[in-house]
C-alpha positions as CSV (number, residue, x, y, z in Angstrom):
1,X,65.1,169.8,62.7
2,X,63.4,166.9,61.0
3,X,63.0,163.3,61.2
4,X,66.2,161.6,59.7
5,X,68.2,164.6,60.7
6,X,71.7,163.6,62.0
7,X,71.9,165.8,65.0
8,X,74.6,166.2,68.4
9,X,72.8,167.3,71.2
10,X,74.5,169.2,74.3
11,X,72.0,168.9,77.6
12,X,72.5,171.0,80.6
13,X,71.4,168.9,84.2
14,X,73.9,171.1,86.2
15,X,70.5,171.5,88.8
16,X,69.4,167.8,88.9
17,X,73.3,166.7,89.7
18,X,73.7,169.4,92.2
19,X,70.4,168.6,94.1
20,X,69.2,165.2,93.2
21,X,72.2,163.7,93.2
22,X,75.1,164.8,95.2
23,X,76.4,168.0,95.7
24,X,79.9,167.1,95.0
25,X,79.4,165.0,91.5
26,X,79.0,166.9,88.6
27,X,81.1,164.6,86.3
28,X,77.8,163.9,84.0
29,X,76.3,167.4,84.7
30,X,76.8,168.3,80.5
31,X,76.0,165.5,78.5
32,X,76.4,164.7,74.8
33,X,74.1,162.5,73.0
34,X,74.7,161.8,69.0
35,X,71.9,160.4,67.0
36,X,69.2,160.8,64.1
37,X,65.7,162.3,65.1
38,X,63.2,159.6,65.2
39,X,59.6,160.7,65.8
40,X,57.9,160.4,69.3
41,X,56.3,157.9,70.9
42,X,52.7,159.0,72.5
43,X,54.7,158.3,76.0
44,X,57.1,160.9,75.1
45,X,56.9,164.3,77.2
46,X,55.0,167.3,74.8
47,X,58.3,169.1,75.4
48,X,61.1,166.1,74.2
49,X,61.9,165.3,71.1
50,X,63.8,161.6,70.3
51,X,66.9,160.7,68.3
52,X,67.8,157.1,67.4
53,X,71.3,156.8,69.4
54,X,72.7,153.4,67.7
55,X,73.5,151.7,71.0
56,X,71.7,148.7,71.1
57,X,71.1,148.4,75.0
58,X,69.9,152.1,75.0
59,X,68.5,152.9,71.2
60,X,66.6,156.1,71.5
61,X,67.1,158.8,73.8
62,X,64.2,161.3,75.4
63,X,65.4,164.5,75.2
64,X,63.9,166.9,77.1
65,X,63.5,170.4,75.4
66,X,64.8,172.8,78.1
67,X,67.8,170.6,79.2
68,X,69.0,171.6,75.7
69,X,71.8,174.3,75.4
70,X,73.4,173.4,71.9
71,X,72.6,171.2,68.9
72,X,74.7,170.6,66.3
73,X,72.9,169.6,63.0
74,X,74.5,168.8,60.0
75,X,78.2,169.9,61.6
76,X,76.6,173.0,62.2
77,X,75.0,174.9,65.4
78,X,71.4,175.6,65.6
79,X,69.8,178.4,67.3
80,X,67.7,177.1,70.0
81,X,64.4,178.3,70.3
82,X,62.7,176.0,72.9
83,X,60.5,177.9,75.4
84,X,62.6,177.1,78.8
85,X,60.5,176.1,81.6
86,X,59.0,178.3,83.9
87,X,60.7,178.0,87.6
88,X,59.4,180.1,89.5
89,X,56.7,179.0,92.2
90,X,53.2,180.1,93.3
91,X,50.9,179.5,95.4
92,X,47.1,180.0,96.2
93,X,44.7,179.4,98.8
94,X,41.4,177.4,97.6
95,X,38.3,176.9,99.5
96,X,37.3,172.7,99.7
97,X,33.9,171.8,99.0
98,X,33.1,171.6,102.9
99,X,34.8,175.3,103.6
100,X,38.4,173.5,104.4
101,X,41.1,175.6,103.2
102,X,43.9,174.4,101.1
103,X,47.0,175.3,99.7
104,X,47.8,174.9,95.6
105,X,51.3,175.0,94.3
106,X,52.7,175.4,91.3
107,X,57.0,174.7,91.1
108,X,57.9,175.0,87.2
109,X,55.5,172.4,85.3
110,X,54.7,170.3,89.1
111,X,51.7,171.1,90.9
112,X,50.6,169.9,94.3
113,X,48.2,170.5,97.0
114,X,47.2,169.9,100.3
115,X,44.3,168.3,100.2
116,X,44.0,164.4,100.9
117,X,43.0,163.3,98.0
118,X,46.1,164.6,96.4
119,X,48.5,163.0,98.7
120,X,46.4,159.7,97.9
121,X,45.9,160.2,93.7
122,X,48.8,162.9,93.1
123,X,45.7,164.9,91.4
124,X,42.7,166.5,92.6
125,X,40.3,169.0,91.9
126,X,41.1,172.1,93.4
127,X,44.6,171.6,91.1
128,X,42.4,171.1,88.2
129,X,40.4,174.0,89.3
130,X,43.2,176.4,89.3
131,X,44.6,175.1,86.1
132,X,41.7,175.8,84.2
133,X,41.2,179.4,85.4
134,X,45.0,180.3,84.6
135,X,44.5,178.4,81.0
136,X,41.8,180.6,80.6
């Protein structure tokens, strides 16, 4: 898949519709989106890619790379080869700079922790921490 491909994209948001937005709507749970692969803006997620959709109140659509279950390029079917997004969740206890413990999740790609300055930023430094030493 290139830019300028013609492409039909099949996503998969079967989990968001049953838990984020009601448990009895799935209408929009598979969704279809036609278009021609544009390239990525810098505020585009590492993991989308972005196709040029022709509507003029919604012209490019983020597509996030493991909502994807079937692309059609050309009139024909792909194989998909995205790496799907890990779901499982951890956890660790980390020791706070003044002997606090705290608690460090990971939930897929979101992290969190316990810590205060998390809950005020959304970021801190025992997440940072424990990022590094699992990235090696």
């Amino acid at each position: 898949m290139k830019i300028g491909d013609k492409i039909k994209v099949t996503l998969d948001w079967t989990d968001y519709h049953k838990y984020m937005v009601a448990p009895y709507n799935n209408l929009y749970a598979i969704q279809t989106i036609e278009g021609t692969v544009a390239r990525s803006s810098s505020i585009d997620d590492v993991n989308s890619f972005r196709i040029e959709t022709g509507n003029r109140l919604h012209p490019y659509a983020v597509i996030p790379q493991d909502r994807v279950i079937k692309i059609e390029l050309n009139g024909e079917i792909t194989p998909i080869n995205f790496k799907k997004q890990d779901d499982s969740e951890k956890s660790w206890t980390v020791v706070g700079s003044k002997n606090n413990n705290y608690i460090v999740k990971k939930s897929g790609r979101n992290w969190s922790c316990t810590c205060s300055g998390f809950a005020f930023r959304r970021t801190c430094k025992h997440v940072k921490e424990k990022q590094e030493e699992l990235n090696g």
